[in-house]
Structures are given as structure tokens and as C-alpha cells.
MDAnalysis code that builds the backbone (N, CA, C; Angstrom):
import MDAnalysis as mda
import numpy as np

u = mda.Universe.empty(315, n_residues=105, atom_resindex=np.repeat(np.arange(105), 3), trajectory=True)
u.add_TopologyAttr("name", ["N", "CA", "C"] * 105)
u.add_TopologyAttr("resid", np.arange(1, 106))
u.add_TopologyAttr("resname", ["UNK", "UNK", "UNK", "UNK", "UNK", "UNK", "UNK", "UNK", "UNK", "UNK", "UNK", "UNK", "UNK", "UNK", "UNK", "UNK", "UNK", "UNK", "UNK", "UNK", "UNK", "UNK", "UNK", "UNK", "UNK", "UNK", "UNK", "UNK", "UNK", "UNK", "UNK", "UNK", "UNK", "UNK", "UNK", "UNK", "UNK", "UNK", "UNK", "UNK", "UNK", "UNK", "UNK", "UNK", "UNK", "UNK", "UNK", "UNK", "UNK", "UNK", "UNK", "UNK", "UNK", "UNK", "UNK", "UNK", "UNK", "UNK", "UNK", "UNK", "UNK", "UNK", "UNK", "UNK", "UNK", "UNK", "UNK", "UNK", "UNK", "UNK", "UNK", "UNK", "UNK", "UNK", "UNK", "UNK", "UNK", "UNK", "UNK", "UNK", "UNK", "UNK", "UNK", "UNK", "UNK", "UNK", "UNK", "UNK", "UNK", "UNK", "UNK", "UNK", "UNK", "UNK", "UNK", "UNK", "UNK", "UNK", "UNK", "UNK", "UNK", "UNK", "UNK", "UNK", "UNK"])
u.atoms.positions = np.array([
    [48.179, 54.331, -35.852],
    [49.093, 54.307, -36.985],
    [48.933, 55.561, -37.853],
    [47.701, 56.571, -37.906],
    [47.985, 57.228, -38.345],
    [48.693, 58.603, -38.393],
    [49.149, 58.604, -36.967],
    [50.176, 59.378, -36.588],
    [51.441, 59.213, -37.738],
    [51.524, 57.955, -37.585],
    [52.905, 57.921, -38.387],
    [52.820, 58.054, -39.873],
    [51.495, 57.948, -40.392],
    [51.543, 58.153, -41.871],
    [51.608, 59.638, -41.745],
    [51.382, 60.215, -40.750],
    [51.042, 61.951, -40.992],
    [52.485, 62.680, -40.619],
    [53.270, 61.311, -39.933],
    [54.739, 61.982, -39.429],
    [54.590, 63.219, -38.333],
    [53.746, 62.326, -37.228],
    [53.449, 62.890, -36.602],
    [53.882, 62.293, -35.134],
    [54.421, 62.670, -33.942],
    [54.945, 61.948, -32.437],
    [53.864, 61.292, -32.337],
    [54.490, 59.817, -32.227],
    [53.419, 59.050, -32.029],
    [53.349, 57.694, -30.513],
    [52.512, 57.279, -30.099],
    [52.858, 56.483, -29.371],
    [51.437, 55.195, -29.349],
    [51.979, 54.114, -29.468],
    [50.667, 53.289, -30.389],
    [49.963, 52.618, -29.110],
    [48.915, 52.618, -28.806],
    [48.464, 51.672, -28.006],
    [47.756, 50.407, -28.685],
    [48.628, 49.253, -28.725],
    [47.692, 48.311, -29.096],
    [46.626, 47.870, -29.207],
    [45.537, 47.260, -29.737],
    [44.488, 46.547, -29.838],
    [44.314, 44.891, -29.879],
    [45.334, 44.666, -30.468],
    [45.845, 43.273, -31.094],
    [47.017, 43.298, -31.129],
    [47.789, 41.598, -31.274],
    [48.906, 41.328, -31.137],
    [49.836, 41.653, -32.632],
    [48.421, 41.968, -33.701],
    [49.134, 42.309, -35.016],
    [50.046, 43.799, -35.230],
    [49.304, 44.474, -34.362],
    [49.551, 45.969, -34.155],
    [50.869, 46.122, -32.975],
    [50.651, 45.048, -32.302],
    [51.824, 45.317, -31.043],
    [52.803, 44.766, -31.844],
    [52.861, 44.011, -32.882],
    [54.071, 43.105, -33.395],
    [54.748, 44.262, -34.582],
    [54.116, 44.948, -35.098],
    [54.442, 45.916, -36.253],
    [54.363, 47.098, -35.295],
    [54.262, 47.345, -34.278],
    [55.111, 48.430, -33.178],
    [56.501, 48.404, -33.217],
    [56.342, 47.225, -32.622],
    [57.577, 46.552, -31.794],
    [58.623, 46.139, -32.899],
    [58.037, 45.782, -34.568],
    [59.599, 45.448, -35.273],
    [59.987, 47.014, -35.744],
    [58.741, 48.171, -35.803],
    [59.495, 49.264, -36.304],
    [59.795, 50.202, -35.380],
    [59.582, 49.904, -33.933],
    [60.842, 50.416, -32.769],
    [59.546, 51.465, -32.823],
    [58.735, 51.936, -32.795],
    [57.717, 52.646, -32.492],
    [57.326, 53.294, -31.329],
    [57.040, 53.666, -30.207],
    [57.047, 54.309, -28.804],
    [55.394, 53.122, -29.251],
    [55.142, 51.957, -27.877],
    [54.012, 51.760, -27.976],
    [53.853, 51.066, -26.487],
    [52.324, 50.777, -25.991],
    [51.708, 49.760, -25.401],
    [50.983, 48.864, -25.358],
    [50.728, 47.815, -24.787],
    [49.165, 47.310, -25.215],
    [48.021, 48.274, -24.481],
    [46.910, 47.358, -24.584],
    [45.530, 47.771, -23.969],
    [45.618, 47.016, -22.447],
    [46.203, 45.981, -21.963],
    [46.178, 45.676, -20.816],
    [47.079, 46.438, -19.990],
    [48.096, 47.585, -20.675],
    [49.021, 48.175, -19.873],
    [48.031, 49.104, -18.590],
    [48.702, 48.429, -17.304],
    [47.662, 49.123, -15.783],
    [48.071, 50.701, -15.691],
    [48.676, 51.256, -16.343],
    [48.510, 52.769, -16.609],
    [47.359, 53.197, -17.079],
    [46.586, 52.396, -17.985],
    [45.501, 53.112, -18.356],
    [44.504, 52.514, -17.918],
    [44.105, 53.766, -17.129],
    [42.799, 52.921, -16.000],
    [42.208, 54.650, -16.019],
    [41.124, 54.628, -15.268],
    [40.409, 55.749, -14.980],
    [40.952, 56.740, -14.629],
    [41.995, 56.348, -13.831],
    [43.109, 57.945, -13.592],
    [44.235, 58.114, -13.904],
    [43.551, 57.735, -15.499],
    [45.083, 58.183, -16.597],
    [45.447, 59.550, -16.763],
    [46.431, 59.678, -16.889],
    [47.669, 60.856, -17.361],
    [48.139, 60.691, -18.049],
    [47.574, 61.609, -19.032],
    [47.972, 61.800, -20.589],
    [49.611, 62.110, -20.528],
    [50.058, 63.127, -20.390],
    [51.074, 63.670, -19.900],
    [52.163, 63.262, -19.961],
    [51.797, 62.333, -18.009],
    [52.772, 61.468, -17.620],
    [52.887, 60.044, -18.093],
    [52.119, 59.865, -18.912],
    [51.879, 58.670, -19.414],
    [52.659, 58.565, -20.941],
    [53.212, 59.954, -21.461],
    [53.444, 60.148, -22.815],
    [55.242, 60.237, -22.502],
    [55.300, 60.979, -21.281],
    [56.846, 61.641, -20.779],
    [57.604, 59.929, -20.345],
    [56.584, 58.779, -19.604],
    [57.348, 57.613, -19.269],
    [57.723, 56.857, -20.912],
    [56.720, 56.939, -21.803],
    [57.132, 55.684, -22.982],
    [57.776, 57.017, -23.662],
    [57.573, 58.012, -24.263],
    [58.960, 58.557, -24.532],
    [60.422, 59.204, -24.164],
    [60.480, 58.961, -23.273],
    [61.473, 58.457, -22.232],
    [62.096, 57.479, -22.334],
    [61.578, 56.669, -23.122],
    [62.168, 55.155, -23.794],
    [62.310, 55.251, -25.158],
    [62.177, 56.311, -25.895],
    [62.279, 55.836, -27.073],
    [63.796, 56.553, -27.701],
    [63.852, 55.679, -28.486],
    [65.551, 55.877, -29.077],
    [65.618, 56.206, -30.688],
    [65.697, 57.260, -30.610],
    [65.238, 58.029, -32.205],
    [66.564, 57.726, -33.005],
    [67.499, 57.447, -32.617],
    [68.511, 56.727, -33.435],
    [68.302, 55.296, -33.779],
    [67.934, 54.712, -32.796],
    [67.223, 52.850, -33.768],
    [66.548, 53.409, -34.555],
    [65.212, 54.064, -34.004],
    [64.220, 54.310, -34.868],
    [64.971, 54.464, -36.273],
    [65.633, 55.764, -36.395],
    [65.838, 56.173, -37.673],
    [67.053, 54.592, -38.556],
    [68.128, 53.917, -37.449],
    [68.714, 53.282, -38.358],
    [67.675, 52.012, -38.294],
    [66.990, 51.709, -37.919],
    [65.921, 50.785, -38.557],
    [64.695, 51.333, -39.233],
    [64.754, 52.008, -39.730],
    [63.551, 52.627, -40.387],
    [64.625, 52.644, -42.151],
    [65.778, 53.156, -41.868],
    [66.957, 53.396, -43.097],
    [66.979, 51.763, -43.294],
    [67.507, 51.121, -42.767],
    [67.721, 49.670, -42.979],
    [66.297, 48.864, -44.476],
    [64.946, 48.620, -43.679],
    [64.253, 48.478, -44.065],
    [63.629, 49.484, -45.439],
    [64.485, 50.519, -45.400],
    [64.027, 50.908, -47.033],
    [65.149, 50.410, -48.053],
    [66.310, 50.397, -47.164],
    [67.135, 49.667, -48.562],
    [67.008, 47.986, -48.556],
    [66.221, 47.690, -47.565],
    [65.967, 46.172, -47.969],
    [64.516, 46.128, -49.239],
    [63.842, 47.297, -49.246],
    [62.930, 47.402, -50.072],
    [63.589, 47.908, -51.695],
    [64.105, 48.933, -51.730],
    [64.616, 49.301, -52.747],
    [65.720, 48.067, -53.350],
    [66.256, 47.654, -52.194],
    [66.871, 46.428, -52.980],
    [66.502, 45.521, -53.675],
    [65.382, 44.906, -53.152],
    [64.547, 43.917, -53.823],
    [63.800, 44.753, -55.470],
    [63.098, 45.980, -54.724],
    [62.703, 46.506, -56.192],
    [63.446, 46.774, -57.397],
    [64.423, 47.595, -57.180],
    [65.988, 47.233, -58.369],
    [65.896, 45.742, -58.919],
    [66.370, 44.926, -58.250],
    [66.472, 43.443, -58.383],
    [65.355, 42.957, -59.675],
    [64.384, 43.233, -59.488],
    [63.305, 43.165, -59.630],
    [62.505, 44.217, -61.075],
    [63.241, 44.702, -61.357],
    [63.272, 46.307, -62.176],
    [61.689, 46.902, -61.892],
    [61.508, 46.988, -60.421],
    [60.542, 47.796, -60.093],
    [60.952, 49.322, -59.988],
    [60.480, 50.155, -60.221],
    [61.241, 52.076, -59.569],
    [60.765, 52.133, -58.447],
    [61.729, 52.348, -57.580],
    [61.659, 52.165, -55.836],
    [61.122, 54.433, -56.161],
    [59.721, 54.464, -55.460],
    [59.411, 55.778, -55.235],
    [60.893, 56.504, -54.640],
    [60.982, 57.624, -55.385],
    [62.449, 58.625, -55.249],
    [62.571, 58.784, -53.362],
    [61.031, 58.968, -52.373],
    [61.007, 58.940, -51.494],
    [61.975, 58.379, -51.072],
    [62.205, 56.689, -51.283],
    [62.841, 56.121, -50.451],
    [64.612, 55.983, -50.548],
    [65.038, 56.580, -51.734],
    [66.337, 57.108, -51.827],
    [66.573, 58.046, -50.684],
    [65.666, 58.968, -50.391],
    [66.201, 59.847, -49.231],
    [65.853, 59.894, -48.045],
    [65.079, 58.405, -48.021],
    [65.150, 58.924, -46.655],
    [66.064, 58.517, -45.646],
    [67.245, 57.971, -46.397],
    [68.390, 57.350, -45.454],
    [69.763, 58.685, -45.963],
    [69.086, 59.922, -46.120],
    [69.994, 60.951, -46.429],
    [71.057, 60.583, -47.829],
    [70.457, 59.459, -49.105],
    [71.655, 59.738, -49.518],
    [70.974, 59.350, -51.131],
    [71.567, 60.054, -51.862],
    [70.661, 59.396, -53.366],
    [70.561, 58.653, -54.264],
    [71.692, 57.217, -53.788],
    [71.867, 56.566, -54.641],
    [71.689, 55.176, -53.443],
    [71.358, 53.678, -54.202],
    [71.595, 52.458, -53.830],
    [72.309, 51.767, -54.678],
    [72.828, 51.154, -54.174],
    [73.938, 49.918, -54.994],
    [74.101, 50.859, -56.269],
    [74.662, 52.289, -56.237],
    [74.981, 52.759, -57.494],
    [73.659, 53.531, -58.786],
    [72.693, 53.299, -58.079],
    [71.785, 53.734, -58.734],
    [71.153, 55.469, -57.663],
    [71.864, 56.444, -59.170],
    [71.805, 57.562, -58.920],
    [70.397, 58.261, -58.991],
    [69.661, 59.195, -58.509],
    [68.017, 59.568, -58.607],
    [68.260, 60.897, -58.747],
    [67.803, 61.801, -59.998],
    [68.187, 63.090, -60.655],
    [66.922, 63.625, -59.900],
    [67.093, 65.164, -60.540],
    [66.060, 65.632, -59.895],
    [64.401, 65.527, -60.641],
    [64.388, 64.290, -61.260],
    [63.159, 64.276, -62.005],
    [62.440, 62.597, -60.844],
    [63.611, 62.150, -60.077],
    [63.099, 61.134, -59.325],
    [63.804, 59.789, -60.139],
    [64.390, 60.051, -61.453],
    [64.704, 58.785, -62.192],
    [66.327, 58.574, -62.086],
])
């Protein structure tokens, strides 16, 4: 996971079913630990070229957009200040009408 805090290509190999489940709802490139690719004569490589080969950077991004305006929604709601971050990262600077200047407010 910390690929992805660093925004970095990532591809998760599980440990647990908690980690495969928060892969798998944020569309993530991942495997478990029982996947029979990784055995003693793994290939980094070819092993990186098959699961991203599968991955679909358009879900990714419209479910990654989705889930921040389900966050910012609730925080508005809520009169929490949704971090300015998450105004952009669906390319646009406003939610339900709420505009973000260049001070973040």
C-alpha cells in the first residue's frame, strides 16, 4: 500500500483477505499470496506485464473520482472542510456548488 500513498505503479500482493478486499473495491492491480506464479521461479517482469495487462486506468480513475465525492459529500453535509485535495482530484473545483479559491476555501 505504500506504493499508492507515494503515487507510485503499484501492484498489491495480498497477505490477508482485509488487504485483498480494499484491492479489489479500489480496482488496484493485485494478487493474493497463494497466487502459483509466485513460486521460486518468479518473474518479476513477466509477472508485472500479466496483472498490468489487466488493469483499467479508466475504472481506476472513475472509481477513485466517485469515492471522493461520496466523501466530500458527506463532509459538506456535515460542515466538515473536505481537504482542497479532494476537489481536484476528479479535475474540477467545485461539489454540489461549492467553489475552492486559491487559498483551498
Amino acid at each position: 500500500m505504500m506504493g499508492i500513498e507515494c503515487a507510485l505503479p503499484t501492484v498489491i500482493v495480498a497477505p490477508d483477505m482485509r488487504v485483498l478486499e480494499l484491492a479489489k473495491v479500489m480496482l488496484i492491480p493485485h494478487t493474493d499470496i497463494f497466487d502459483p506464479r509466485l513460486t521460486s521461479h518468479f518473474d518479476l517482469g513477466s509477472f508485472l506485464t500479466q496483472v498490468g495487462d489487466n488493469f483499467d486506468a479508466l475504472a481506476f480513475d472513475t472509481n477513485r473520482c466517485q469515492a471522493a465525492r461520496v466523501y466530500v459529500e458527506w463532509m459538506e453535509k456535515h460542515n466538515v472542510p473536505p481537504n482542497p485535495a479532494l476537489y481536484k482530484l476528479c479535475g474540477t473545483s467545485s461539489y454540489r456548488g461549492n467553489i475552492v479559491n486559491e487559498t483551498g476555501r
